[in-house]
C-alpha positions as CSV (number, residue, x, y, z in Angstrom):
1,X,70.2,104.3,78.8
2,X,68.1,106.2,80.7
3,X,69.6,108.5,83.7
4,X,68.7,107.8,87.5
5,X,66.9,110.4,89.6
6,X,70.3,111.0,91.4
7,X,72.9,110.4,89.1
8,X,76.4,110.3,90.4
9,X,79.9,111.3,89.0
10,X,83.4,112.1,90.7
11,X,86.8,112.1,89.5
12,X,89.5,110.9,92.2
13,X,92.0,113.7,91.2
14,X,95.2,113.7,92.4
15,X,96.1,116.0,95.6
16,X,97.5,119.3,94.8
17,X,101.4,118.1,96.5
18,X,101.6,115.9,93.7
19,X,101.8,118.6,91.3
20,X,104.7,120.3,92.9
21,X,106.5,116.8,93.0
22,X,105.9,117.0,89.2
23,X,107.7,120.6,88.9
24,X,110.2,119.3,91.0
25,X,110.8,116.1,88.6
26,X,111.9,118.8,86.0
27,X,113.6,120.6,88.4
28,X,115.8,117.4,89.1
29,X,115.8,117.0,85.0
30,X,117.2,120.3,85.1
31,X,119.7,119.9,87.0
32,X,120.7,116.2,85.6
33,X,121.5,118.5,82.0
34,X,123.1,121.6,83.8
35,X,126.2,121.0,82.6
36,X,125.4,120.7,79.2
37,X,123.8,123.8,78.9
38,X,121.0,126.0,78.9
39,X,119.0,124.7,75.9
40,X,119.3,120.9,77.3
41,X,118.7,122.5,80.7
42,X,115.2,124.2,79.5
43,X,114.5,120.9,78.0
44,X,115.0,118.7,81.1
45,X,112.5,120.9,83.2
46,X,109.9,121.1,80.2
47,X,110.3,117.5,79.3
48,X,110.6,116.3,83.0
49,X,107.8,118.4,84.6
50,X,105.3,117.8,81.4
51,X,106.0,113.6,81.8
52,X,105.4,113.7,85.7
53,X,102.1,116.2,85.1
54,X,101.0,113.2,82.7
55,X,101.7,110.6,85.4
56,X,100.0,112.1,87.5
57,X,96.9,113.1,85.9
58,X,96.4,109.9,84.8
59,X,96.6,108.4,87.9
60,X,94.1,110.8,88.8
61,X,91.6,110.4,86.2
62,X,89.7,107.4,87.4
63,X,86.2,108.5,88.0
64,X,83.4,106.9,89.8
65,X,79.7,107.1,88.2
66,X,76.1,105.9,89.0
67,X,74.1,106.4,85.5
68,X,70.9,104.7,84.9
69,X,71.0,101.4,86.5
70,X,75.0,100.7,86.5
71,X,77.8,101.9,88.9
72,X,80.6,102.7,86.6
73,X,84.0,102.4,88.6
74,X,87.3,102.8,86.8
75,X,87.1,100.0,84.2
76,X,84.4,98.0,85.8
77,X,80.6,98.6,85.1
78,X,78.4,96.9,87.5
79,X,74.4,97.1,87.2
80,X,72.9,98.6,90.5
81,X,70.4,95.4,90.5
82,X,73.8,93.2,91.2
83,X,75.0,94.9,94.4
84,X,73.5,95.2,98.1
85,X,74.1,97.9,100.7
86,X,76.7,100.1,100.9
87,X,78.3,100.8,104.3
88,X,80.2,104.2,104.2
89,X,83.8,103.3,105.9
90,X,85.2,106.6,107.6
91,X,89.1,106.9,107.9
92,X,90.1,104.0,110.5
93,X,87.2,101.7,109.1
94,X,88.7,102.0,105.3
95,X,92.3,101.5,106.4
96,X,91.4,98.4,108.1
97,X,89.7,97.2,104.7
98,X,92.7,98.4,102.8
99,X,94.8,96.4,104.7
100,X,94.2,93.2,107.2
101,X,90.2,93.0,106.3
102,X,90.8,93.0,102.8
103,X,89.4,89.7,100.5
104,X,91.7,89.5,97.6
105,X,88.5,88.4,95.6
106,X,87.2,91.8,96.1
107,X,87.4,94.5,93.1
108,X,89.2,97.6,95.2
109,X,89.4,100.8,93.7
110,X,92.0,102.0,95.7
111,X,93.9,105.7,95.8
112,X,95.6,106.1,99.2
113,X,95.4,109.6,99.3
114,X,91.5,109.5,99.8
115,X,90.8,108.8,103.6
116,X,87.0,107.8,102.6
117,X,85.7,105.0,101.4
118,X,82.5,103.2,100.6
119,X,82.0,99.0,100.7
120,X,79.3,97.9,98.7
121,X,78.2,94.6,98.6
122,X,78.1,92.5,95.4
123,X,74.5,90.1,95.2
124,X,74.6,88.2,91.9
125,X,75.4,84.5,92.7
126,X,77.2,84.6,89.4
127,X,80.1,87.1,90.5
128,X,82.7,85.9,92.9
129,X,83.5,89.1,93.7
130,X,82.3,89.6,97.5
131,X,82.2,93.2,97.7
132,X,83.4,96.6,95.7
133,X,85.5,99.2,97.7
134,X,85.5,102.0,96.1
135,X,87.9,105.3,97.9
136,X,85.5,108.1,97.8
137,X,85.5,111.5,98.8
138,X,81.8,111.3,99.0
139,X,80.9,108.3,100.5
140,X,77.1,109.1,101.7
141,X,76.4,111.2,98.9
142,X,77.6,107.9,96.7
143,X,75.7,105.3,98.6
144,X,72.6,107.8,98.1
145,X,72.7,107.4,95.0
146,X,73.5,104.2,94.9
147,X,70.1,103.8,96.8
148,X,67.9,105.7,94.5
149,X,69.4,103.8,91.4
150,X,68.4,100.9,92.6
151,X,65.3,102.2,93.6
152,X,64.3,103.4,90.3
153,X,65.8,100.3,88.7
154,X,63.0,98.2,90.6
């Protein structure tokens, strides 16, 4: 596969509260053992902080990617020739689409805790998918590249 002149690539981490909110899940494991002593009690804030770190980083560790000619979002991998514009959706604009806009045909790549978003719209006749929103931190930097893929595609 060759590479696009702009290729694209950004991981939708989690926000930095949710890793306190981990250390406070052991904390609360902690204290659930406390009576039983200190070993159990080590354990509980080990075993509790280290399962909600996991949680969290996985939830986290969806990336969105333009490479070549595809978009790669999450699980789905779309070729660039397949989609139409993107319209960057600021804070209001990608609630609205989140919520009371939404088609529940559409392929949403959702995370709440990104105020951004990007709607791109999906061409091939084929798909019954109407449009891809994709939660971006990036959105015109993503469209951009979107662009140029498809550019360099044709």
């Amino acid at each position: 596969m060759q590479l696009s002149a702009a290729p694209y690539e950004e991981r939708l981490t989690a926000p930095r509260t949710w890793w306190l909110i981990s250390f406070l899940v052991g904390v609360s494991f902690a204290l659930i053992l406390l009576p039983f002593g200190t070993l159990p009690l080590l354990g509980g804030l080990v075993g509790g902080t280290a399962v909600a770190a996991v949680a969290a980083s996985s939830y986290g560790s969806v990336r969105i990617r333009v490479v070549g000619d595809a978009l790669i979002a999450g699980e789905a991998k779309i070729p660039v020739a397949d989609l139409g514009e993107a319209e960057v959706l600021d804070p209001e604009e990608a609630r609205a689409w989140r919520t009371y806009k939404a088609d529940v045909r559409a392929f949403l790549l959702l995370r709440a805790y990104i105020p951004t978003a990007l709607k791109v719209q999906v061409t091939d006749p084929d798909d019954p998918t109407p449009y891809l929103y994709l939660s971006t931190r990036e959105p015109e930097r993503l469209a951009q590249a979107l662009r140029t893929a498809r550019e360099a595609a044709v």
